[in-house]
Residue frames as qw, qx, qy, qz and C-alpha x, y, z in Angstrom:
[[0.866, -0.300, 0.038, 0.398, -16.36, -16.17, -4.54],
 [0.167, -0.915, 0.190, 0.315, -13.30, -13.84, -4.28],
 [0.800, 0.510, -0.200, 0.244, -10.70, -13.85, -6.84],
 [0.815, -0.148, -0.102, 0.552, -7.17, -14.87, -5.82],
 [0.227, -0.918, 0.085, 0.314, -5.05, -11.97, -5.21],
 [0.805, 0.544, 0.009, 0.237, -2.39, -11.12, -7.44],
 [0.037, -0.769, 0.427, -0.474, -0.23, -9.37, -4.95],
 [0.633, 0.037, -0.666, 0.393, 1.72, -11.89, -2.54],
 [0.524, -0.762, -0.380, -0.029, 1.48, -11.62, 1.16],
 [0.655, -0.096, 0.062, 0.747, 4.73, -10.75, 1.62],
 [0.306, 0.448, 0.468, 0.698, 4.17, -8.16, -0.75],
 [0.337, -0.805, -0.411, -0.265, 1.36, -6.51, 1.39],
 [0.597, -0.764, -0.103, 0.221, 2.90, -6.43, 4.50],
 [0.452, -0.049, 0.154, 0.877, 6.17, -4.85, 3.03],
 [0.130, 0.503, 0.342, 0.783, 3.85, -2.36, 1.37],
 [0.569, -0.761, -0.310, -0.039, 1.58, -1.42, 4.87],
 [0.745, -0.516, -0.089, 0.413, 4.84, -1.24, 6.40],
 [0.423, 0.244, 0.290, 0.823, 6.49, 1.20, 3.81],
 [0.009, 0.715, 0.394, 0.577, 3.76, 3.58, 4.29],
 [0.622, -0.771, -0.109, 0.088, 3.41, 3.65, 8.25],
 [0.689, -0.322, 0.094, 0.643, 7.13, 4.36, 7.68],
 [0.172, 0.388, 0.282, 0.860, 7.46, 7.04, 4.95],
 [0.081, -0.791, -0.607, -0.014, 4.16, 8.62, 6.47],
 [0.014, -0.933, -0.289, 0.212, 5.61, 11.26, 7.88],
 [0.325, -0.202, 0.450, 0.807, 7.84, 12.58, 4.96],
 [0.025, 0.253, 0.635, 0.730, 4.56, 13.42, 3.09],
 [0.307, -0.078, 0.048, -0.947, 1.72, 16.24, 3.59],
 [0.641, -0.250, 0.229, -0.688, -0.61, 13.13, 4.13],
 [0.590, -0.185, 0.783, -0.064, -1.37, 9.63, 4.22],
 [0.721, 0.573, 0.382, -0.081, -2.44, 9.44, 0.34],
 [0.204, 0.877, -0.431, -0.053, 0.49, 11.09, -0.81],
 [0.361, -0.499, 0.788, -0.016, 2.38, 8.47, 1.49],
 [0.757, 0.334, 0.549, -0.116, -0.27, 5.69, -0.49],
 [0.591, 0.797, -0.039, -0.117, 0.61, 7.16, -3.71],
 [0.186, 0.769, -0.606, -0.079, 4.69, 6.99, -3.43],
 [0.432, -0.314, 0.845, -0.038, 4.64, 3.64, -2.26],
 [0.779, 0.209, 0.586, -0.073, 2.62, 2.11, -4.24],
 [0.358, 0.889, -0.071, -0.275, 4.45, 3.62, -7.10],
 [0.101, -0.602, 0.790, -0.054, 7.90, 2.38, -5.95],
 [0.473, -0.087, 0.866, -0.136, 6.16, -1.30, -5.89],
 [0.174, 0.059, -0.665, -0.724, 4.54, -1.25, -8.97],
 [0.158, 0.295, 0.942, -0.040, 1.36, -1.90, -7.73],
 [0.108, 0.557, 0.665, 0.485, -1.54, -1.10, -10.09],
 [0.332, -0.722, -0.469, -0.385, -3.98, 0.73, -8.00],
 [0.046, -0.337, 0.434, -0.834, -3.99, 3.42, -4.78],
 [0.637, -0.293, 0.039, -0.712, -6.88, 2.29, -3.80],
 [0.916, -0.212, -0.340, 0.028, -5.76, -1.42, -3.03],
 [0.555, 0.202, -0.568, 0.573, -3.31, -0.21, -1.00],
 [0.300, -0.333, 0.042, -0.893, -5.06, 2.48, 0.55],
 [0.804, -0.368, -0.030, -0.466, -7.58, -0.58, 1.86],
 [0.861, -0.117, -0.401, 0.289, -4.77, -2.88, 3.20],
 [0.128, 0.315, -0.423, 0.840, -3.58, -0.18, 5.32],
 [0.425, -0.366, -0.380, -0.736, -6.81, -0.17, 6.39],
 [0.916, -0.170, -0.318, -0.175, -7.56, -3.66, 7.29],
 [0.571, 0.342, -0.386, 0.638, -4.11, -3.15, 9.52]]
């Protein structure tokens, strides 16, 4: 069984949406993963990186 999430939905979709916006201001789409998820404090590139994804 999956563990609960520790990131709000809200939370997601503001972040998803932050990238697809910022995208082009940065040299790619991991760059664009990397400033946002900076600015939101969230832990990991790589969970953001897969909720863009799943988008």
């Amino acid at each position: 069984m999956p563990r609960p999430s520790s990131y709000s939905a809200e939370l997601r979709r503001r972040a998803v949406r932050m990238v697809v916006e910022v995208r082009g201001d940065y040299p790619n789409e991991s760059a664009a993963i990397k400033a946002v998820a900076g600015k939101l404090g969230i832990g990991s590139t790589e969970t953001l990186r897969k909720w863009v994804r799943q988008t």
